[in-house]
N, C-alpha and C positions, 0 to 999 in steps of 0.2 A: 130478356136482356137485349134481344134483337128487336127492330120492327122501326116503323113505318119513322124517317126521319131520324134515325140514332145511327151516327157515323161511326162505323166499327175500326177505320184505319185516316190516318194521312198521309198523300202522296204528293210530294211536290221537290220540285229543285231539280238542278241538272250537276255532272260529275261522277264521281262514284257511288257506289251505293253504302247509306248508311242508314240499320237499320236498328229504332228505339223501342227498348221494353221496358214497361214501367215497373212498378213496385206492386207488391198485394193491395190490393183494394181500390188500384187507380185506374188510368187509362191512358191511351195514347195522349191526354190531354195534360197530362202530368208532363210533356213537352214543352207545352206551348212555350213561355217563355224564354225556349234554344233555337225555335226552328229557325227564325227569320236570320238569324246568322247561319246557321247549318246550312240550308238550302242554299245560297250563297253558292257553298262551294261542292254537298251529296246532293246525287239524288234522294231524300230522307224519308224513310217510310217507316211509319211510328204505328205500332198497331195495338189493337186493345187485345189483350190474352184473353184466352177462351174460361168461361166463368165467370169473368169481371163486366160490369155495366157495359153494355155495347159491343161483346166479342162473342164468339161464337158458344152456346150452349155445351156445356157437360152433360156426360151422361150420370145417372144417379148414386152414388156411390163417392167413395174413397178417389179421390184424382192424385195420380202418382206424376212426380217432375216427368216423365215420360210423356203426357198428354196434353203437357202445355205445351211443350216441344215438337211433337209430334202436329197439332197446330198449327205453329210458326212455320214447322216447313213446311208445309199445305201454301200457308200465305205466301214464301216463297217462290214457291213453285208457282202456285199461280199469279205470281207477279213479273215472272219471267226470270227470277232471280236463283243464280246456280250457288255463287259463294256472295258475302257482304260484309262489308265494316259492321259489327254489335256493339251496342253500349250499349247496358241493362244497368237498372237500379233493384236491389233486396232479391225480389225473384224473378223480375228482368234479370238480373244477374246473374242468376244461374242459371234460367235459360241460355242468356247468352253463352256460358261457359261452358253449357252442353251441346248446344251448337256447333262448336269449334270444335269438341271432341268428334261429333259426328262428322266433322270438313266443312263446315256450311261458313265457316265466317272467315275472313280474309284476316280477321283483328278481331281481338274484343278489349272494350272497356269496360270493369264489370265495378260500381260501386257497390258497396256490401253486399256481396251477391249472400242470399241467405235462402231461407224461410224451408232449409232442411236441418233435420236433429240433428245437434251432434252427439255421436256414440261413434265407439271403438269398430264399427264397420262402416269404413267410409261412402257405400254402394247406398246404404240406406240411407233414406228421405224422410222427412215427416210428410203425412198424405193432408189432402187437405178436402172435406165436402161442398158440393156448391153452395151449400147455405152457408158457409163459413167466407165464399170469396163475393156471394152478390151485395149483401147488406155492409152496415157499420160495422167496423171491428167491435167483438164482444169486449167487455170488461175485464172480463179474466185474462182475456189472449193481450189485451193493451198492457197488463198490470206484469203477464209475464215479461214481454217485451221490453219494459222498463225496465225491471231490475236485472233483468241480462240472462245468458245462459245459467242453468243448473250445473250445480258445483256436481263434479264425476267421481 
């Protein structure tokens, strides 16, 4: 996922800091067509979640919303960055969303923040393996996605 030539994040603009997480299966590049306004007025740093084309490796296993998060504040931190503006998309979104519980975000904007189950305990997440976030969405996970949640 990593290596020679593959841009794991973008950093540009001056302001405050605002900080972009994409959706399952994308990348910081799932941006592109907001920054050139963005930057304008954040500093905008769009980064690719750990698991996805260009972000930092998972380790093998079950990845629970914990250790995407737990990445993002890594990037944080070593970006210099104490709190930030978040807009997330699906499960940028709920990173962002657990961000802010954690104090990290100054704001969040969260479109459908998703890609956790819902059930009658809100704490649980659906886990997700890397082979489920490096490649093309499977068929079946497309097909669920379309027809919507499971009736409860």
């Amino acid at each position: 996922m990593t290596g020679p030539g593959v841009q794991q994040a973008f950093r540009e603009g001056q302001g405050t800091p605002l900080v972009l997480l994409h959706p399952l299966f994308g990348s910081w590049r799932t941006w592109r067509p907001v920054l050139g306004p963005l930057t304008a007025h954040h500093e905008v740093f769009a980064l690719t979640l750990a698991g996805h084309r260009g972000g930092p490796e998972l380790p093998p296993g079950p990845a629970p919303l914990a250790v995407f998060v737990d990445h993002v504040e890594r990037d944080l931190d070593a970006a210099g960055f104490d709190t930030v503006h978040v807009a997330g998309n699906s499960l940028g979104g709920r990173v962002a969303v657990e961000l802010a519980r954690r104090g990290r975000a100054r704001s969040v904007t969260a479109f459908s923040p998703g890609c956790g189950a819902q059930t009658r305990d809100p704490s649980t997440t659906k886990e997700f393996g890397p082979d489920q976030l490096t490649g093309p969405p499977r068929p079946s996970v497309v097909r669920r996605w379309r027809r919507g949640p499971r009736p409860h």
